[in-house]
N, C-alpha and C positions, 0 to 999 in steps of 0.2 A: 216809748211811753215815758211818761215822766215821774220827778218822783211822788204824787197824790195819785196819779192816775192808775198806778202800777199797785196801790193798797185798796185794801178794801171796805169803801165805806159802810157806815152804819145805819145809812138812812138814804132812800133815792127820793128827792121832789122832782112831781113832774109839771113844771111852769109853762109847758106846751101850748100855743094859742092865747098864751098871755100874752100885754104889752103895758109897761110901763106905766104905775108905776109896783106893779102884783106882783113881776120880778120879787124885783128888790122886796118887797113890804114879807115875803111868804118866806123866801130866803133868811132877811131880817129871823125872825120868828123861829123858823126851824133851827139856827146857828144856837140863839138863846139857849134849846134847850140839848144840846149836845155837851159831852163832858171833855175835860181836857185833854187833847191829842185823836181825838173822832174827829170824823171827815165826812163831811156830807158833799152827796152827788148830785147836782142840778141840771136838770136837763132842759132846754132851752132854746126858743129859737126866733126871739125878740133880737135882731143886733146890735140894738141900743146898750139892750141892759147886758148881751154876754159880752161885749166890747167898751164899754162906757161904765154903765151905773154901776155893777158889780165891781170891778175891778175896783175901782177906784176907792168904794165903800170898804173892799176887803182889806186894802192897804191902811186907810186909814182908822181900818179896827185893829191892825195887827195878825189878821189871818192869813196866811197861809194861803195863795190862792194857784189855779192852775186853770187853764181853757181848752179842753181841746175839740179844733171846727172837723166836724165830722159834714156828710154831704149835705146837710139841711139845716142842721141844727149844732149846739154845742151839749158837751157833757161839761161841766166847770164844776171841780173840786175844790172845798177849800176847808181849812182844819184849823179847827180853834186849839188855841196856843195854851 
């Protein structure tokens, strides 16, 4: 485990049977309202947005981000700074 996936978030969204771009837009949203050093847990199973849109969105907010591919889906953590 790594180090996000190993603490314990504050909030689980489940973005399941989403695709692009509800990902990102619900995630967007939920991050907003989380307090400094919370972690929220997304669950996921778009491969666009847990390989592509996310990450790259997390980087260039400055989040804190982690993926991890489980058999179908991702769980992706990521914790506002």
């Amino acid at each position: 485990m790594g180090e996000l996936s190993s603490q314990t978030p504050v909030q689980t969204l489940d973005v399941l049977g989403r695709v692009c771009p509800y990902p990102l837009v619900l995630t967007k949203k939920a991050v907003e309202k989380l307090s400094s050093g919370q972690i929220l847990k997304v669950l996921c199973d778009a491969p666009a947005s847990a390989e592509d849109t996310l990450p790259r969105w997390a980087e260039k907010q400055g989040l804190k981000f982690e993926a991890v591919k489980l058999e179908d889906k991702w769980e992706i953590y990521i914790q506002k700074p």
